[in-house]
C-alpha positions, 0 to 999 in steps of 0.5 A, a space after each residue: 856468197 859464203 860458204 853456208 849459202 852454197 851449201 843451202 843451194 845445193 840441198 834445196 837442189 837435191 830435194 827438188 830433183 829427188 822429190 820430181 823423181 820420187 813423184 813422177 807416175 809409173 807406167 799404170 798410171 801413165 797409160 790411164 792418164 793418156 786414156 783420159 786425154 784421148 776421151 776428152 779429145 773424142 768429147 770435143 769432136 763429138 761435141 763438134 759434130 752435134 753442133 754440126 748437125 743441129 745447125 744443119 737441122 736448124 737451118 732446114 726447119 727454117 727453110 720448111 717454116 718460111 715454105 709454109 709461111 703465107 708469104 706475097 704469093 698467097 701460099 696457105 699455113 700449116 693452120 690454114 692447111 689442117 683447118 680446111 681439111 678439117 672444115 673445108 669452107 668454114 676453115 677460115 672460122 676454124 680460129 679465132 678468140 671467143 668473146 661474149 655478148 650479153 643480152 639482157 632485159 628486167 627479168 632475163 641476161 643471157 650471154 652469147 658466145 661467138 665460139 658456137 654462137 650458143 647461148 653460154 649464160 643464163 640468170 634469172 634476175 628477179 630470183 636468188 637460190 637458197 644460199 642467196 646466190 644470183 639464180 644462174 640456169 647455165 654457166 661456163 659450157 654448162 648449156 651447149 647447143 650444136 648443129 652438126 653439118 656434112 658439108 663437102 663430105 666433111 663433118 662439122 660442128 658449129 661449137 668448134 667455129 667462131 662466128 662474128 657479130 654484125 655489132 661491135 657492141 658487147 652489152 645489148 639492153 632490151 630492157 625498153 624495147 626489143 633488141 636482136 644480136 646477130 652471129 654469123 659463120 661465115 663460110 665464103 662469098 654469100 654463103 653463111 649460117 646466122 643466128 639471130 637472138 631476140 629478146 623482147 622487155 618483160 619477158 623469159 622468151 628469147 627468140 633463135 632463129 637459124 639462117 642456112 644461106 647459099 650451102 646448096 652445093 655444099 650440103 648433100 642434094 640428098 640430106 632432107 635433115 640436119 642434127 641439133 645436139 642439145 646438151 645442159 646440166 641441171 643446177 641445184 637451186 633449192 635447199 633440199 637436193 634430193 627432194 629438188 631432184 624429185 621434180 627434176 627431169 625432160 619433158 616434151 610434147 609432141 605435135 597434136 598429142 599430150 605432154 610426156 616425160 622421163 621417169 624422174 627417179 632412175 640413175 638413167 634413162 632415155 626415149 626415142 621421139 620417134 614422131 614430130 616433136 613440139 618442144 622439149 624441157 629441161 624442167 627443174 624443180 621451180 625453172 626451166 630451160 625449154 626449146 620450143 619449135 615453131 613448126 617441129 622437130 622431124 625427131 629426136 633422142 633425149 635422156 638424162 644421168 643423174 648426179 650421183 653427189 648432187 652438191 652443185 648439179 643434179 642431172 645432165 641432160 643431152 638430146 639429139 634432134 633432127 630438124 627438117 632441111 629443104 634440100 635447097 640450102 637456104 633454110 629459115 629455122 624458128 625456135 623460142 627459148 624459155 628460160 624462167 620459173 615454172 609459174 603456172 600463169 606465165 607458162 599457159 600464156 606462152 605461145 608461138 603460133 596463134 591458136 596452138 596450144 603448147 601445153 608448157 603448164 602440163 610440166 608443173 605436176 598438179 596431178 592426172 585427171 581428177 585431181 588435176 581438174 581440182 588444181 586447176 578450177 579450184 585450188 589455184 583460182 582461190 589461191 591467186 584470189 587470196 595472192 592478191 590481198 597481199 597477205 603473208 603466205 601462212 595468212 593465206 594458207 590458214 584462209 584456204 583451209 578454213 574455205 576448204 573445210 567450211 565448204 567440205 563440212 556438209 559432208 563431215 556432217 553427214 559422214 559422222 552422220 552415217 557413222 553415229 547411226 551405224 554405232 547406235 544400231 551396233 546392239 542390233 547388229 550384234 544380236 543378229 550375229 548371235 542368232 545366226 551362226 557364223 556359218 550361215 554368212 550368206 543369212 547373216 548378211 541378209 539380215 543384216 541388209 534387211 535391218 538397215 533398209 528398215 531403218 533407213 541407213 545406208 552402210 556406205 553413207 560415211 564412205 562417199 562423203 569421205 571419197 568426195 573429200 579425197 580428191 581435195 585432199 590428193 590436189 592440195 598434196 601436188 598443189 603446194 610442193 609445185 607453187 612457185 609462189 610459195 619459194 623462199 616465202 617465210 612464215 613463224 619458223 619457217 624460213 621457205 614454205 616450199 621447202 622443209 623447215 628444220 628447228 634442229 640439224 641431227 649432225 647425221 642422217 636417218 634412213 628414210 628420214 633424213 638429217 633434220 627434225 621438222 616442227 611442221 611435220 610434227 604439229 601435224 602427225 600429232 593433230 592427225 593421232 589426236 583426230 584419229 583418237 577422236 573418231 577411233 569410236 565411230 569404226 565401232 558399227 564397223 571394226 568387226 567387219 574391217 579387221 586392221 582398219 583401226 590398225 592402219 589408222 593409228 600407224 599412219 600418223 607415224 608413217 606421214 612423220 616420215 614421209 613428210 619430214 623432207 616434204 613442203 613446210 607448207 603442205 605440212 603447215 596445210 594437213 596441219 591446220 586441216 585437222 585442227 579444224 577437223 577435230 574443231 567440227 567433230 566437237 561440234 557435231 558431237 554437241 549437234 548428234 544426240 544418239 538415243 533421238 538418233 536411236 529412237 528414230 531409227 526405230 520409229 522408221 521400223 514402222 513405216 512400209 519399205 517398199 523393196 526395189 527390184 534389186 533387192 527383190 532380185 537379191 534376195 531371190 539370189 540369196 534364196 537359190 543359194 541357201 537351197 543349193 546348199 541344203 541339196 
């Protein structure tokens, strides 16, 4: 080692030892570094002690799960625990896995769900809705059916149980003969509820009946009912919602007496049926879901809230009924579900009892009284006549009119009758009313009565054929909105008779008038002006005497242009026609009428010898006293 080596050696020495000491911390820094150290030794006992404790912890909660495990002993689980508090003897249904059961046949399938035993889906196959969807009634909790028990002093509700299937079959076909579906809650050794569902081919009536056996120490000795809670949406199937929901509403009928419904137009609404009820409906616009009681309902509470948007559903509907219990436990309830179209003919068939009268065509609104008995006894036997030439629907309809109106024309005839005569003898009229003061009415009345006797005219020869008219002209209004069989039946440019047709969407929305423009509508406010026009001459004899009758004539083809926008294609397509043939027999009597023979007969009758009734010798009389009275 040289010189230089050494030298090297030691400044590298010195630099080492003077930069230790140039870099060793002060005091300060000293105590916070010994700080640090002490709170990472604190962080690990503390550390330590969690660790401690959660095992501890863990190991307990062990202890308590396997202490409340079922184990060789038989010791009941927490589950088992909460669900016999909550279900006493159905606490063993309380869990389990839903699954479906479909029943079904040609025209009906209805899936049944094991969680509630209640009928969870329903399609009518023969019939599709306006966007040519398969026509579902209820789906997914939609449709909901539950009996509400007080069993041991506990409150149970059979939608919350699961009930089991005698099969293990999931697909049920009763498409040949019938076929039935059993559910049963069990609830121990002999003691059960069961439903039995049963569906005969070629039909929409699904029979449920409910079996209460061996709960007679379960049920209170002093309960005489159990509670139904009946809930389900009403969905939207045809093209105009708003007009659907018109018709969409609860109907039911109580036992020996007529069939009653919800107001259809109310944001809500609700009824006491506080006497025995026969069935209730949850009635749409062309299909229905109906309970039917084979015996009764003891009572019951419906009521319905409207769907305010109406783009899927259009109302809820929910009932509580009460049902008759025998006190004994061992009930044997009957009930028919129909679940199909609003027709007339299949609804007057159905029964469930020989000779008893249901009255389920009463939910297809064809009027009251009169007009009803039109529907009924004229109306649908010729249009059922005509359905069975097979002919397209407009075919059909143009026949009916041209029926109608051949039938009606005697009484066209003698109403333009009347209304000739009437505006012949305007002259005379006229005269009388300037020969008397208008001051003296009473006289010219008289005169005037007088004047038609001689002649042989009755004032009101033109209105009553138009009355006998009216009820045809009401029952045709209800008859084709409510004909199923019109649904989604094409014709020209209509694509669904039962409901509007449009030749151009607006983009927006007219109050009162809606977001489309109606050809139908249209031809037939336009046909209705022409024939106004037409007959406007013949309110002449009268139009003094009616101030604002012609008024009201001429408005009313623009307020049906409103009104009907929304309305039935078909029954527009129907006024349409009407008064086409109208204005057709107006020509007609026109050619038929010549006025100045009319005019010369009625002055010949002048001649002949009235002989005054007792009324109107009995009138004049009062006329006379009058005018006396006056003068005093």
């Amino acid at each position: 080692m040289d010189r230089n080596n050494i030298i090297g050696i030691v400044i590298i020495f010195i630099l080492l030892v003077g930069y230790s000491l140039w870099m060793q911390p002060g005091e300060e820094e000293q105590l916070k570094m010994q700080q640090k150290r002490d709170s990472l030794i604190a962080a690990q006992i503390e550390e330590a002690k969690l660790d401690s404790i959660y095992k501890i912890q863990k190991d307990s909660a062990e202890k308590v799960k396997d202490s409340l495990k079922i184990n060789i002993n038989g010791v009941d689980s927490l589950q088992t625990v909460e669900n016999k508090n909550a279900f006493g003897i159905f606490s063993a249904s309380a869990s389990g896995k839903q699954q479906f059961i479909t029943l079904y046949n040609k025209k009906l399938k209805v899936k049944l769900s094991t969680l509630g035993g209640y009928p969870y889906y329903g399609e009518l196959l023969n019939f599709k809705t306006f966007e040519k969807k398969p026509l579902v009634l209820f789906d997914d909790n939609e449709n909901v059916l539950s009996l509400n028990l007080y069993v041991d002093n506990k409150s149970v509700s059979t939608k919350d149980l699961y009930f089991t299937s005698e099969s293990s079959d999931t697909i049920v076909n009763a498409g040949e003969s019938t076929k039935s579906v059993k559910l049963r809650l069990n609830a121990g050794e002999g003691k059960y509820i069961e439903y039995v569902y049963t569906l005969e081919p070629n039909s929409y009536e699904l029979k449920y009946n409910i079996n209460i056996v061996g709960l007679s120490q379960n049920i209170a000795s002093n309960a005489s009912y159990i509670d139904m809670i009946w809930d389900s949406k009403s969905r939207r199937h045809e093209k105009g919602a708003e007009f659907e929901d018109r018709y969409t509403t609860t109907y039911y009928k109580y036992v020996d007496d007529k069939v009653q419904y919800l107001s259809e137009t109310k944001d809500k609404e609700e009824e006491k049926l506080d006497t025995k009820v026969k069935w209730i409906a949850y009635k749409g616009h062309f299909f229905s879901s109906v309970l039917i009681a084979n015996d009764a309902l003891t009572s019951a509470v419906t009521s319905y809230t409207k769907d305010q948007l109406q783009e899927k559903y259009l109302k809820s509907n929910h009932t509580e009924i009460t049902l008759p219990h025998d006190n004994k436990g061992n009930d044997n309830l009957k009930f028919t579900f129909y679940l199909g179209p609003n027709d007339y003919d299949i609804l007057k068939k159905i029964e469930v009892n020989k000779d008893e009268n249901l009255e389920l065509k009463r939910m297809i609104p064809l009027g009251w009284a009169l007009f009803r008995w039109v529907n009924q006894y004229i109306i649908i036997p010729l249009f059922n006549l005509l359905d069975g030439t097979g002919l397209n629907y407009g075919i059909i309809i143009l026949i009916m009119t041209f029926i109608i109106k051949t039938v009606l024309f005697p009484f066209t005839y003698k109403s333009f009758s009347s209304s000739a005569k009437m505006r012949v003898l305007k002259p005379q009229i006229d005269a009388i009313n300037a020969k008397i003061p208008k001051e003296k009415t009473m006289e010219r009345q008289q005169a005037t009565m007088s004047l038609y006797k001689k002649v042989g005219v009755n004032p009101l020869g033109g209105c009553l054929p138009m009355l006998f008219q009216f009820p045809i002209l009401i029952a045709m209004y209800l008859f084709f909105p409510s004909s199923i069989e019109l649904r989604q039946q094409p014709f020209l440019w209509a694509d669904d008779l039962s409901s509007y047709d449009s030749i151009l969407n607006l983009g927006f929305t007219i109050p009162m008038y809606g977001d489309h423009i109606s050809l139908f509508t249209l031809l037939m406010s336009a046909a209705i002006l022409i024939s106004t026009i037409m007959n406007g001459n013949q309110m002449n004899g009268s139009s003094n005497q009616l101030p604002g009758m012609k008024l009201m004539m001429y408005l009313m083809p623009v307020m049906m242009l409103v009104w009907f926008n929304n309305y039935s294609s078909g029954l527009s397509y129907y006024y349409f026609l009407s008064n086409l043939i109208t204005i057709a027999q107006t020509l007609i009597i026109r050619k038929m009428i010549n006025e100045d023979d009319l005019l010369a007969k009625l002055n010949a009758n002048k001649k002949k010898e009235v002989k005054k009734s007792k009324f109107q010798t009995r009138l004049e009389l009062m006329a006379k006293e009058s005018t006396e009275r006056r003068k005093k």
